[in-house]
C-alpha positions as CSV (number, residue, x, y, z in Angstrom):
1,X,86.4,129.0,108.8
2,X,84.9,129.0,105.4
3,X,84.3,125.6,104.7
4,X,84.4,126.8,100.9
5,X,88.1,126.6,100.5
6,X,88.8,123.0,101.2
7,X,92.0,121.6,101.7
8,X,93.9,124.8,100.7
9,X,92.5,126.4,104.0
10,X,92.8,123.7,106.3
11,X,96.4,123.8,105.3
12,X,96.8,127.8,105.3
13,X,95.6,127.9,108.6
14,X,97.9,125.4,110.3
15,X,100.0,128.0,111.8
16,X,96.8,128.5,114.4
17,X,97.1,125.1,115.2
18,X,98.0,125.2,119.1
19,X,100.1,121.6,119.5
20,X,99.7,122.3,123.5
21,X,102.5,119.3,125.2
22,X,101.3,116.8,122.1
23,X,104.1,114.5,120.5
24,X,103.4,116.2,117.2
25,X,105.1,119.0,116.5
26,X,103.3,121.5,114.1
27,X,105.9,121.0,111.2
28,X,104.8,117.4,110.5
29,X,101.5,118.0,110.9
30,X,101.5,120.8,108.1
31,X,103.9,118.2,106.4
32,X,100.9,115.5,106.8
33,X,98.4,117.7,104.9
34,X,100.9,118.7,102.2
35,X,101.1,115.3,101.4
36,X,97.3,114.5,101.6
37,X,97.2,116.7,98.2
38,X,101.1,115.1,97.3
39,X,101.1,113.8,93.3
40,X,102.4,110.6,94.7
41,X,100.1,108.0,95.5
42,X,102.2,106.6,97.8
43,X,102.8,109.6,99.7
44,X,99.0,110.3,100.2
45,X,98.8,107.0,100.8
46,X,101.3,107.7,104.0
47,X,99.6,110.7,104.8
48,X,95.7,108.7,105.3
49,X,97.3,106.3,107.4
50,X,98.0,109.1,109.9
51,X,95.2,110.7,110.1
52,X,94.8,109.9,113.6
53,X,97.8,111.7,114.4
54,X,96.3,115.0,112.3
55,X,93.1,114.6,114.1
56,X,94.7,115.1,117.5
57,X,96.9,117.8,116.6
58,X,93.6,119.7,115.2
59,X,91.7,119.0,117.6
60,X,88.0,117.8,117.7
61,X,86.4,121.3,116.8
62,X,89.1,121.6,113.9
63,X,88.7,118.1,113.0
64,X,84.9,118.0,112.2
65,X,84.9,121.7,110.2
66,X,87.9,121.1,108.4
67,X,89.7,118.0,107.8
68,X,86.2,116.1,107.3
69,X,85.2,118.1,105.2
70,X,88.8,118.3,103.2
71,X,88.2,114.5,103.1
72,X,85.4,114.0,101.7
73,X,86.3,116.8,99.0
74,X,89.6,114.1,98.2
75,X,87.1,111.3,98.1
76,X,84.8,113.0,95.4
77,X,87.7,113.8,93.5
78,X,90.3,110.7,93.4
79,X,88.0,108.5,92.0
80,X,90.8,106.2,90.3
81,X,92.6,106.1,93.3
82,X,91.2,102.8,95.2
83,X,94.5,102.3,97.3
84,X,94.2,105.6,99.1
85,X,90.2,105.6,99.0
86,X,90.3,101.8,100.5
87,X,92.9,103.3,103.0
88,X,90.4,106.7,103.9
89,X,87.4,104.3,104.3
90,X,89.3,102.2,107.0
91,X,90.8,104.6,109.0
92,X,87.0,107.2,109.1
93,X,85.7,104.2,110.8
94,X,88.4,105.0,113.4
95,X,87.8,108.3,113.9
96,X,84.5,109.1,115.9
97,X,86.5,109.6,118.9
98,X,88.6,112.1,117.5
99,X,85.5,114.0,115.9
100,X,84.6,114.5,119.6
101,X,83.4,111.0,120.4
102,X,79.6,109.8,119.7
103,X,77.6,113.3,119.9
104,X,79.7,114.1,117.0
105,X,79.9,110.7,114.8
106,X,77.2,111.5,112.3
107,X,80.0,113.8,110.6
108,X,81.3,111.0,109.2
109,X,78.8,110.1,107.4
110,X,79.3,112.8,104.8
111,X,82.3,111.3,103.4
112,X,81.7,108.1,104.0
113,X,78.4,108.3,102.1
114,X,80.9,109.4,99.2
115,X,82.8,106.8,99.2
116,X,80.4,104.0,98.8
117,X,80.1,105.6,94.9
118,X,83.2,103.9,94.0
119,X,83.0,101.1,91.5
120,X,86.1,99.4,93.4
121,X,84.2,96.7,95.5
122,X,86.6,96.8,98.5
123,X,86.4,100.4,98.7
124,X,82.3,99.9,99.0
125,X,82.9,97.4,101.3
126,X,85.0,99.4,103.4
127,X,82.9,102.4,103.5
128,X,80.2,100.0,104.5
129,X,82.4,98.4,107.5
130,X,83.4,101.9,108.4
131,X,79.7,103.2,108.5
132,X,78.4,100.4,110.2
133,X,80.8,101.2,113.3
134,X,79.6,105.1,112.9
135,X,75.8,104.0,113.0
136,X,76.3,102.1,116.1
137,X,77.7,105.1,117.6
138,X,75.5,107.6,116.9
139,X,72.9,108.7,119.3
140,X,70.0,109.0,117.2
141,X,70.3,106.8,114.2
142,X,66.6,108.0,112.7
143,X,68.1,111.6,112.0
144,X,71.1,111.0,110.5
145,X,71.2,107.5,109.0
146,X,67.9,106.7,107.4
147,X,68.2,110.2,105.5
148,X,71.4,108.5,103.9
149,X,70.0,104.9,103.2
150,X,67.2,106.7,101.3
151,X,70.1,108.5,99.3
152,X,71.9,105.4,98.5
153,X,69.1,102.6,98.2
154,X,67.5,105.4,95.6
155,X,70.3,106.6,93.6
156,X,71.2,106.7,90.0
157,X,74.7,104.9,90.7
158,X,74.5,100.8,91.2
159,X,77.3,101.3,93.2
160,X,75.4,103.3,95.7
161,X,73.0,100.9,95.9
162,X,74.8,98.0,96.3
163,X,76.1,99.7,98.8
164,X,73.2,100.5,100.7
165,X,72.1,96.6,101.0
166,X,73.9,95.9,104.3
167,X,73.1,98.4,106.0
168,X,69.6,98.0,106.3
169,X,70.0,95.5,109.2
170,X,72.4,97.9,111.3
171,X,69.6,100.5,112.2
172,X,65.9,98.8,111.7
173,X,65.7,98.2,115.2
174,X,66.5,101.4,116.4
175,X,64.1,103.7,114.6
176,X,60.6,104.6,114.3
177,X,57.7,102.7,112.8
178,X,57.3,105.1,109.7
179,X,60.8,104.8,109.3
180,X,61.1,100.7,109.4
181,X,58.1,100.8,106.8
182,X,60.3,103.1,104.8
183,X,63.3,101.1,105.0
184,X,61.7,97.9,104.4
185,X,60.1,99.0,100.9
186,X,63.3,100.7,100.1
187,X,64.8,97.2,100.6
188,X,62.0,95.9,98.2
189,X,63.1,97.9,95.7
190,X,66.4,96.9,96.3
191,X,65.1,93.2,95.3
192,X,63.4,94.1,92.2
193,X,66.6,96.3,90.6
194,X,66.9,96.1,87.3
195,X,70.5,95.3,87.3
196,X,71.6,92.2,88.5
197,X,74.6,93.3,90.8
198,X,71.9,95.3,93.0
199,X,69.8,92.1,93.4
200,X,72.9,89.8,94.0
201,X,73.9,92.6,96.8
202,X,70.1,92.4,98.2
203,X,69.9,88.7,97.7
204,X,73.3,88.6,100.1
205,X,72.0,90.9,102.8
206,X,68.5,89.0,103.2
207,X,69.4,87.4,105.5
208,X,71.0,89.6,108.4
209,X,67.6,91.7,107.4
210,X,65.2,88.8,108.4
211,X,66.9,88.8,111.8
212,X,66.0,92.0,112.5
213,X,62.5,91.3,111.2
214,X,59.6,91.2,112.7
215,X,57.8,87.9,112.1
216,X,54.9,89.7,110.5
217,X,56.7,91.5,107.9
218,X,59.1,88.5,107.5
219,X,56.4,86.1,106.7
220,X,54.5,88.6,104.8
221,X,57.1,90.5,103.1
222,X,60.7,89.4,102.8
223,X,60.4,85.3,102.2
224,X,58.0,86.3,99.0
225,X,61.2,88.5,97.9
226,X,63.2,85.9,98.5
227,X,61.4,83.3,96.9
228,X,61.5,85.8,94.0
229,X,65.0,86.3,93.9
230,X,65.5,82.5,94.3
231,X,63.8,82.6,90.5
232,X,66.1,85.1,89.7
233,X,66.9,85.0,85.9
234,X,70.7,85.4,86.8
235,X,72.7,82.6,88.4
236,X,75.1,84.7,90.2
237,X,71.6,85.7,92.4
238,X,70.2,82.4,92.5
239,X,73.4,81.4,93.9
240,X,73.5,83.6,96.6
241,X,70.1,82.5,97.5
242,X,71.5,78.9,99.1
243,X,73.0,80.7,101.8
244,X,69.6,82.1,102.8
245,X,67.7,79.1,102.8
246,X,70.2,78.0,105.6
247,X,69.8,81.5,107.8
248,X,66.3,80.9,107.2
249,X,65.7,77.8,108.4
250,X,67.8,78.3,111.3
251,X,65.4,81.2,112.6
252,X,62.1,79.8,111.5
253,X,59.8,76.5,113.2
254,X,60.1,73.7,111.4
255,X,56.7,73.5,110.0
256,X,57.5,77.3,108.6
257,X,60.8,76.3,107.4
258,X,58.7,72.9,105.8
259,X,56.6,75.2,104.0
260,X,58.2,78.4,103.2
261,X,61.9,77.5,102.6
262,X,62.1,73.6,101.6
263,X,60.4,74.4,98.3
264,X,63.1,77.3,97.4
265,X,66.0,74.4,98.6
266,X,64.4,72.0,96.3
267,X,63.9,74.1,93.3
268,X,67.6,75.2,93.9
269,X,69.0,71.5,94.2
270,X,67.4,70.8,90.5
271,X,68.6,74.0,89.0
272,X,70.2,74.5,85.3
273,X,73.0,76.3,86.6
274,X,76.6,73.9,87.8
275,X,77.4,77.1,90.4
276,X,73.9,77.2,92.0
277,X,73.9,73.4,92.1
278,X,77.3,73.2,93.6
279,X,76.4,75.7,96.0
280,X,73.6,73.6,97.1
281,X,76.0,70.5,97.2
282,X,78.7,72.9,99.1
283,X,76.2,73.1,102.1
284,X,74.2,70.6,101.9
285,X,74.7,68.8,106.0
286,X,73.4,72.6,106.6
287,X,70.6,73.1,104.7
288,X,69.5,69.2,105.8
289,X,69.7,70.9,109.5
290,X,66.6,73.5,108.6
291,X,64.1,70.4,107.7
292,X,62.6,67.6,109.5
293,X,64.5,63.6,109.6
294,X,61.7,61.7,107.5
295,X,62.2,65.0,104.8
296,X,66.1,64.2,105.0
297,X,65.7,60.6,104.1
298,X,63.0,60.8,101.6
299,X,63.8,63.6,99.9
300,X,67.3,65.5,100.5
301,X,68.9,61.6,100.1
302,X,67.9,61.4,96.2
303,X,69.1,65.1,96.1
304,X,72.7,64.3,97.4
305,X,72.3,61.3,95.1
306,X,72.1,63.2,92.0
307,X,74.5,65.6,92.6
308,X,77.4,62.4,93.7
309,X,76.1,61.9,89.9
310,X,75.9,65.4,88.6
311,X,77.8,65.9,85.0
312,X,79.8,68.8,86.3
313,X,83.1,67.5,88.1
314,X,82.8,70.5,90.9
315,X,79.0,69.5,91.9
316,X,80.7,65.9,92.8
317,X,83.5,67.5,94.2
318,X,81.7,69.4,96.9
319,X,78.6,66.5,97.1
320,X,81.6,63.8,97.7
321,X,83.1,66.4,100.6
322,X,79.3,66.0,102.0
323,X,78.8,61.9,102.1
324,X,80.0,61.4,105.7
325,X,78.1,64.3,106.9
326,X,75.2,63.2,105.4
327,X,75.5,59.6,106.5
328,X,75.7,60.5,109.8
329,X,71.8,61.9,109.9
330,X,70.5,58.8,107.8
331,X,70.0,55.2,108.7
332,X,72.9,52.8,108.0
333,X,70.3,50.7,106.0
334,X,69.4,54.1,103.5
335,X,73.1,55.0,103.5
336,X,74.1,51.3,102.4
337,X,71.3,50.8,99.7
338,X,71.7,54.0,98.6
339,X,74.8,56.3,99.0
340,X,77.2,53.5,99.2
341,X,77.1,52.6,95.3
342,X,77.5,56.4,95.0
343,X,81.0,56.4,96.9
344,X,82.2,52.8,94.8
345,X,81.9,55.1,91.9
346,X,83.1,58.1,93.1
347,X,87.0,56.0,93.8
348,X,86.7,55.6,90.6
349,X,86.0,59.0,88.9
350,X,87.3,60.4,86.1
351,X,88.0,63.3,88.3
352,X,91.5,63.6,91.0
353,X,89.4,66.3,92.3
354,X,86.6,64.5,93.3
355,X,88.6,61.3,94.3
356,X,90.6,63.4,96.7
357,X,87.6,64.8,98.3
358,X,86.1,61.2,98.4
359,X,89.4,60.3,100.7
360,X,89.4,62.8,102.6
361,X,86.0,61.9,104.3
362,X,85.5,58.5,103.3
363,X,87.2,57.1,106.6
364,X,84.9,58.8,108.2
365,X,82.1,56.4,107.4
366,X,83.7,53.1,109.3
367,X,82.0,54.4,112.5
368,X,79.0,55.2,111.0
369,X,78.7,52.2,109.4
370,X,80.1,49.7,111.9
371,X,83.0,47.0,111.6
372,X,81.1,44.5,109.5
373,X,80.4,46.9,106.8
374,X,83.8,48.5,106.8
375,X,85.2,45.1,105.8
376,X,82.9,44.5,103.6
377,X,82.2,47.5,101.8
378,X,84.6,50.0,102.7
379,X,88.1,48.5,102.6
380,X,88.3,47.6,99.4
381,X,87.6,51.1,98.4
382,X,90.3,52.7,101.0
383,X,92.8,49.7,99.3
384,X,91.5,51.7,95.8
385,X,92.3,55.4,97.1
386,X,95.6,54.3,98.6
387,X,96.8,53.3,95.3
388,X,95.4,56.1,93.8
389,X,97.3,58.0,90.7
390,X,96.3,61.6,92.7
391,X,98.9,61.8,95.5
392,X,96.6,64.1,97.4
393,X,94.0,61.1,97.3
394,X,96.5,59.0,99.0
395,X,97.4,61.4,101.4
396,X,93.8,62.8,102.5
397,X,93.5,58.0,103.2
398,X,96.7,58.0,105.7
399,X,95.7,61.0,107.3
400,X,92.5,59.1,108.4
401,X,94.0,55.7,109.2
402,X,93.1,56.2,113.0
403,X,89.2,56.5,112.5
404,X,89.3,53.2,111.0
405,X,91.8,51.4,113.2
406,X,89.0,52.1,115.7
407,X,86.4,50.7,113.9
408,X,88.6,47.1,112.1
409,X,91.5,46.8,114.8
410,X,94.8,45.9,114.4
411,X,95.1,43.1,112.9
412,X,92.4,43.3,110.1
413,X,94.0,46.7,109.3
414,X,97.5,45.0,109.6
415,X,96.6,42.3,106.8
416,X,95.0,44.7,104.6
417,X,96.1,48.1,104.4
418,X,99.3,47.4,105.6
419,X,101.3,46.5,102.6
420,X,100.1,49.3,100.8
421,X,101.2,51.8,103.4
422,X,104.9,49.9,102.9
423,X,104.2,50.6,99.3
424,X,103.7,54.1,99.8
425,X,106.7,55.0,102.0
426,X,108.9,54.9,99.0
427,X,105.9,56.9,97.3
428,X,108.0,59.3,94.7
429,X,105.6,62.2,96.3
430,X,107.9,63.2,99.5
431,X,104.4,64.4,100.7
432,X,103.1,61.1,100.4
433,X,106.4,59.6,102.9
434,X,106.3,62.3,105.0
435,X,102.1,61.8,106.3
436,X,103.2,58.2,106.4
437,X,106.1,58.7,108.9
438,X,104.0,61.1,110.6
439,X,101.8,58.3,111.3
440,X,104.3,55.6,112.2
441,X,104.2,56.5,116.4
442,X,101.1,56.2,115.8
443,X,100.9,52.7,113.7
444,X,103.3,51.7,116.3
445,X,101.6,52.2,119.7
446,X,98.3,50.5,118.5
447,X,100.0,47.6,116.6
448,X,102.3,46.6,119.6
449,X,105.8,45.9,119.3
450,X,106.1,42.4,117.5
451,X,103.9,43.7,114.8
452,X,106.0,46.8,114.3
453,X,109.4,44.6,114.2
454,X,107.9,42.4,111.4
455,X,107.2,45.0,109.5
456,X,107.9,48.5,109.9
457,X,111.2,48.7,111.6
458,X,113.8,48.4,109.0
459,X,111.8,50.9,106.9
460,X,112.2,53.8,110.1
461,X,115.8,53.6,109.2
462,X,115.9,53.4,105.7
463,X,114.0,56.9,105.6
464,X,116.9,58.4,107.3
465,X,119.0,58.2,104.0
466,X,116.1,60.1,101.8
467,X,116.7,61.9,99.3
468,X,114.9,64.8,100.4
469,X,115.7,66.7,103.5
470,X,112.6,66.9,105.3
471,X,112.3,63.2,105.0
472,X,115.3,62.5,106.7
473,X,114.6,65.5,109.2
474,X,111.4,64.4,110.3
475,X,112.6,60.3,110.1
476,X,115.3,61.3,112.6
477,X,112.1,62.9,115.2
478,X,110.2,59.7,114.4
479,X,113.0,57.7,115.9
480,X,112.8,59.3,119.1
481,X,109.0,59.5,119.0
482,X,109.0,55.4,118.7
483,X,111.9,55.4,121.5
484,X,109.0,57.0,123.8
485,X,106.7,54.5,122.5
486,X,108.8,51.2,122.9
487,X,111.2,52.0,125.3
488,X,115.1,52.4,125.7
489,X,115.7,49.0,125.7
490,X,113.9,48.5,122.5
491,X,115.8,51.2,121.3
492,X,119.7,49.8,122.2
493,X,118.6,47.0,119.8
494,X,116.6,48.4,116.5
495,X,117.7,52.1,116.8
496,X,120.9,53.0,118.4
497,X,123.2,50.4,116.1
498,X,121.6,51.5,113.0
499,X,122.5,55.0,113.5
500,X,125.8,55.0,115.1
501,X,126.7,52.7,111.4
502,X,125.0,55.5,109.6
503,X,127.7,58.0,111.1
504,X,130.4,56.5,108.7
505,X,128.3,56.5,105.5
506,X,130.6,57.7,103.0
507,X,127.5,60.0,102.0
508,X,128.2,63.3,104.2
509,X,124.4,63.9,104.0
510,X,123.7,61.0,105.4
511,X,126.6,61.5,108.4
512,X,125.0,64.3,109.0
513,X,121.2,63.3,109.5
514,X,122.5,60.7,111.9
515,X,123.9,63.8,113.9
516,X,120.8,64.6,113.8
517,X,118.8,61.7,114.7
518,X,121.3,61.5,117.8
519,X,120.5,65.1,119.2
520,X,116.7,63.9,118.4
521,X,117.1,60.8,120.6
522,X,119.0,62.7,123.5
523,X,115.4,63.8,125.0
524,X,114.5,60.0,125.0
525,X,117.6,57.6,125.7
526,X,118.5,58.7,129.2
527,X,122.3,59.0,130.2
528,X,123.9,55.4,130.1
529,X,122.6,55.2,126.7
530,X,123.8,58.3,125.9
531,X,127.1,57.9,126.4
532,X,127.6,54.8,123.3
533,X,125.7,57.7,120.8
534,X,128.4,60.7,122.1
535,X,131.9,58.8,120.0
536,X,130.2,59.2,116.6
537,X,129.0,62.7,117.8
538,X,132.7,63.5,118.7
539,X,133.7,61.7,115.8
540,X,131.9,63.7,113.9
541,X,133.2,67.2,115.3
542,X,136.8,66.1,113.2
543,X,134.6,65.1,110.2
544,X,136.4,66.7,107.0
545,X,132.9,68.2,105.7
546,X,132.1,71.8,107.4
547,X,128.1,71.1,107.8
548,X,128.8,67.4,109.7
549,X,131.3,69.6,112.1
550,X,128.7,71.9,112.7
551,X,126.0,70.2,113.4
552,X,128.3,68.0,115.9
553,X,128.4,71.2,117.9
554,X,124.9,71.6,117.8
555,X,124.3,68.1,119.0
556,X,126.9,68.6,122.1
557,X,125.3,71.7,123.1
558,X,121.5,69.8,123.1
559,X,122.6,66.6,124.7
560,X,125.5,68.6,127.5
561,X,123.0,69.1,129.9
562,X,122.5,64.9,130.2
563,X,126.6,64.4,130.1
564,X,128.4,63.5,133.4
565,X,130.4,66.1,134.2
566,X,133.7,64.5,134.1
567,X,132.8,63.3,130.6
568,X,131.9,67.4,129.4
569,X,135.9,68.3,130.9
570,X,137.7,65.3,129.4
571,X,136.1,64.4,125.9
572,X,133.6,67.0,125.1
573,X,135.2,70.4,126.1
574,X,138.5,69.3,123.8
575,X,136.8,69.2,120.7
576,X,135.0,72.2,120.9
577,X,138.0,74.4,121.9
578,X,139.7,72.6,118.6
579,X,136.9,73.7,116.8
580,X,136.5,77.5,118.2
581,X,139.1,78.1,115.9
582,X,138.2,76.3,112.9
583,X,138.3,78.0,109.3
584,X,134.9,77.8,108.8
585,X,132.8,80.7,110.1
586,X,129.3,78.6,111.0
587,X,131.8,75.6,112.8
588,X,133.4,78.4,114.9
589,X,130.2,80.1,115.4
590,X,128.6,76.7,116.9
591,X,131.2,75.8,118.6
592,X,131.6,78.8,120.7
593,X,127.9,78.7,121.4
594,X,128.2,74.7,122.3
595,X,130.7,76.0,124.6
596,X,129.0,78.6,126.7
597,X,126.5,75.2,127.2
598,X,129.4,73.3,128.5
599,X,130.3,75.9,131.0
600,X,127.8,75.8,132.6
C-alpha cells in the first residue's frame, strides 16, 4: 500500500486482514488500532502493549509495510507522551520475529532510531535496550547499523547523541576496518562534546568500548580520551570516570594498569569535588584490585586514610563501609599503625551515618586482626557502637556478634559484651530486641547451657509479654528454637512452667502469645510433653476473648497430628464441636478447619 497515508490506511484496510484459524478475531484487531490513535493515554497505552497480538493478525508482510511504519509516524509525533513511547520502545525490541524474523530486523530500526530523540531518559534508554537486541539480530550489521550510529553520534539533538554512546560496543566487532575507524572517531567526538551530558554518556560507555578494542587503538586512542575526560571540567563526568579506572584495570597487565590508569585513580582520589571523591571511596577494595600490593600499602593506604578523614560526612560514610575490605589486602602491622586510629574516631563521629557503616563492618576486622588485638583494640570500640545513640549502629554490632565469638570465645565475649546485649533487649527500638532474639539460639548454642541459665533465660520469657507484636511473635519461635538447642528436659524446667502461668495473665494479649508459643513448641517437645501444654490450650478454647478462642483452634489443629488418639475423641474433639458454633465468625471458622484435622 501507499506508505504515505500512515495510520489512517493501516486501519482502512483492516477489512483485507485474513485472520486464517488465529485467536484474534478481526474486530479487536481493528479495535487495537483505533485505540493506537485513541485521545486517552491510557488507552494507547493498552493498545502498545498488544502489539504482538496486531503483529500476528497482520502478518509479517503487513507488519513491516504498515504498522512499522504507522509506529514510527506515532513516535515522531507524541513527543510528550513518555509512558506510551517507553511502552513502544520495549515491546519493538520484541518484535523481530514478527517482522519476519532476522532477515527482516533492520525495519526496526526506523522507529527505534526515532525514539532515542526523546528528552525522557528512560525512553532513550529503552530505545537503546530495544536496538541493542535488533543489532544482534541482524545479519549484516555494517549496512544497516553503522549508517544510523553516524546519524545519531552526529546529530544536532543531545539526546541523539547520548543515545548513540552505547551502542558503539554492540557492532565494532562485526564490521569492516573502514567502518571501526569510523566508528571509533565518531566515538572521539562523542568525548570532546561540548555539552556535558554527551561526555558523561561517552564517559559511561568507555568502558564496554575498550573491551571490544583492540589493544592498539586502546592504548593509542581511547585511555588518552579517558584520561581527558577524567579532567573533565564537570563533576558529574569526572565521576563517572571511577568506574572506568576499575574496568580498566581489570583488562589491562599490571605494569599497563601501573602506568596508564593509577595516575587517573590518584588524581581522582585527591579531587575538589565530595561526589567524585565518594565515588572513589564507594569502590575503593576494587580499584585496589587493578594495582600491585607494595602500591596498595604505600600509596592507596594514605588515600583510604584521608577520605576515613574527609570533611564531607558521605566520603566517610562509604570509606568507613571500605575498612574491612581494605584491611584484609594490607598487613596487620600497616592496618594497626595506621587505619586503626581512623576506626577509634570514626565510633565516635559526629555522623549516625558514618557510625552505622563503621558497625556494620567493623566486626569484620577480629579475624583479620587476631584475638590479641581484638581485646585490645577492638572491643572497646564494639562496647562504644553497642551503646550507640543510632539504633541502626547497634543493630549493624549484634548482627555481627558471630564473627567475633570466633575470634574472643565465649567467655571473653560473655564478660564483656554481654551485659550490654541484656541492656539492649529492653532497647525502646523493637528493631533493636528483635536482632537480639534473633541471635539468642545462637548466643545459646556457643555459650553452653549454664552460661545461658545465669544470664539469658529469664529474659526469653520476659519478651513474651512485649509490647509489640512481633516481639512476642518471634520470642514465642525463639522458645522452641532454644528447646532444639537444649533439649526437652531443659525445656520441662525453664520453658514449659513459664508459659503454661502465662496462659492466665489477666492480659488477653499476653494469653494469647502463650497460645502461641505452645503451637511453636509442638514441633519440639515430643508427645509426653505435650500432653501438660494441651489443658491451657483447652482452657483457652472457653477463654471469654474471641482472638484467645481462636487461636486455641489454631494451636489444636498444629499440635493434632502429635495427640494420642484417645486424647483427640475425649478432650480435644469436644471443644471444638462447642466452638463450631460459636458467635464469632473467625472462632467458628477455626474451629471447623481444626476439626477437619482432628478427623483425620
Amino acid at each position: 500500500g501507499d506508505g504515505g497515508d500512515g495510520g489512517r490506511g493501516l486501519c482502512g484496510r483492516m477489512t483485507d486482514v485474513d485472520m486464517g484459524d488465529g485467536d484474534y478475531s478481526l474486530e479487536p484487531i481493528k479495535i487495537l488500532i483505533d485505540e493506537l490513535r485513541n485521545d486517552d493515554c491510557q488507552q494507547r497505552l493498552k493498545s502498545i502493549r498488544l502489539l504482538s497480538a496486531i503483529a500476528t493478525a497482520l502478518g509479517p508482510e503487513r507488519t513491516r509495510e504498515e504498522l512499522v511504519p504507522y509506529l514510527n509516524e506515532m513516535a515522531a509525533e507524541m513527543e510528550d507522551e513518555d509512558e506510551v513511547l517507553l511502552a513502544m520502545a520495549e515491546e519493538l525490541g520484541n518484535m523481530i520475529p514478527h517482522v519476519g524474523g532476522k532477515e527482516h530486523a533492520h525495519v526496526l530500526l526506523l522507529p527505534l532510531e526515532t525514539l532515542c530523540a526523546p528528552e525522557e531518559a528512560l525512553v532513550r534508554d529503552k530505545a537503546v535496550e530495544s536496538l541493542t537486541k535488533v543489532s544482534e539480530a541482524l545479519p549484516k550489521a555494517e549496512d544497516a547499523f553503522v549508517p544510523l550510529l553516524r546519524r545519531l553520534a552526529t546529530g544536532d539533538y543531545n539526546s541523539t547523541r547520548i543515545a548513540s554512546a552505547p551502542l558503539f560496543a554492540t557492532v565494532y566487532t562485526r564490521v569492516g576496518e573502514a567502518s571501526k575507524a569510523e566508528m571509533r572517531q565518531m566515538f572521539a567526538g562523542l568525548c570532546k562534546d561540548d555539552v556535558p551530558m554527551v561526555r558523561k554518556a561517552a564517559c559511561q560507555s568507555l568502558g564496554s568500548f575498550a573491551k571490544v578494542l583492540e589493544a592498539t587503538h586502546l592504548h593509542e586512542e581511547l585511555i588518552p580520551l579517558f584520561a581527558k575526560l577524567a579532567q573533565d571540567d564537570q563533576d558529574s563526568v569526572r565521576v563517572v570516570a571511577v568506574e572506568n579506572c576499575v574496568t580498566l584495570g581489570k583488562m589491562l597487565p599490571n605494569d599497563k594498569t601501573q602506568l596508564s590508569v593509577f595516575p587517573i585513580i590518584r588524581q581522582l582520589q585527591q579531587d575538589k569535588s565530595w561526589r567524585v571523591r565518594y565515588m572513589v571511596a564507594d569502590h575503593f577494595c576494587e580499584l585496589c584490585d587493578t594495582v600491585a600490593k607494595d602500591t596498595v600499602e604505600t600509596q592507596m593506604t594514605p588515600a583510604l586514610v584521608s577520605f576515613l578523614k574527609d570533611t564531607e560526612a558521605e566520603v566517610r560514610t562509604a570509606a568507613a563501609f571500605k575498612v574491612t575490605g581494605f584491611c584484609e589486602r594490607i598487613s596487620v602491622a600497616l592496618a594497626l599503625s595506621q587505619i586503626l586510629p581512623c576506626v577509634r574516631d570514626l565510633a565516635n563521629d559526629s555522623s549516625q551515618h558514618v557510625r552505622a557503616a563503621l558497625a556494620s563492618v567493623i566486626m569484620g576486622l577480629a579475624p583479620v586482626l587476631g584475638k590479641e588485638h581484638t581485646i585490645e583494640q577492638l572491643l572497646p570500640l564494639f562496647l562504644s557502637l553497642l551503646k550507640d545513640d543510632n539504633h541502626e549502629a547497634r543493630l549493624n554490632i549484634i548482627c555481627k556478634l558471630e564473627a567475633v565469638n570466633k575470634v574472643i570465645g565465649v567467655d571473653c565475649l560473655g564478660q564483656s559484651l554481654l551485659p550490654a546485649i541484656i541492656e539492649l533487649a529492653e532497647d525502646k527500638q523493637w528493631r533493636v530486641r528483635l536482632a537480639i532474639i534473633e541471635h539468642i539460639p545462637l548466643l545459646a548454642s556457643q555459650m553452653g547451657v549454664a552460661f545461658f541459665e545465669e544470664r539469658l533465660a529469664k529474659m526469653c520469657i520476659t519478651w513474651l509479654s512485649d509490647s509489640v507484636f512481633t516481639i512476642r511473635e518471634a520470642a514465642a519461635d525463639n522458645l522452641r528454637k532454644l528447646t532444639e538447642v537444649f533439649g526437652v528436659q531443659w525445656a520441662s524446667v525453664y520453658i514449659i512452667p513459664q508459659v503454661q502461668e502465662l496462659c492466665n495473665h489477666s492480659n488477653y494479649l499476653y494469653r494469647m502469645t502463650a497460645i502461641i508459643a505452645i503451637s511453636t513448641l509442638a514441633s519440639a517437645v515430643g508427645r509426653d510433653k505435650l500432653k501438660a501444654l494441651l489443658d491451657p490450650v483447652l482452657s483457652a478454647t472457653k477463654d471469654p476473648v474471641p482472638n484467645c478462642r481462636f487461636n486455641a483452634c489454631k494451636a489444636i489443629q498444629t499440635i493434632a497430628p502429635v495427640l494420642e488418639p484417645q486424647v483427640l475423641e475425649s478432650q480435644v474433639r469436644p471443644a471444638l464441636q462447642s466452638l463450631a458454633s460459636d458467635q464469632d465468625p473467625d472462632v467458628k471458622y477455626f474451629a471447623t478447619r481444626a476439626l477437619l484435622e482432628v478427623a483425620w
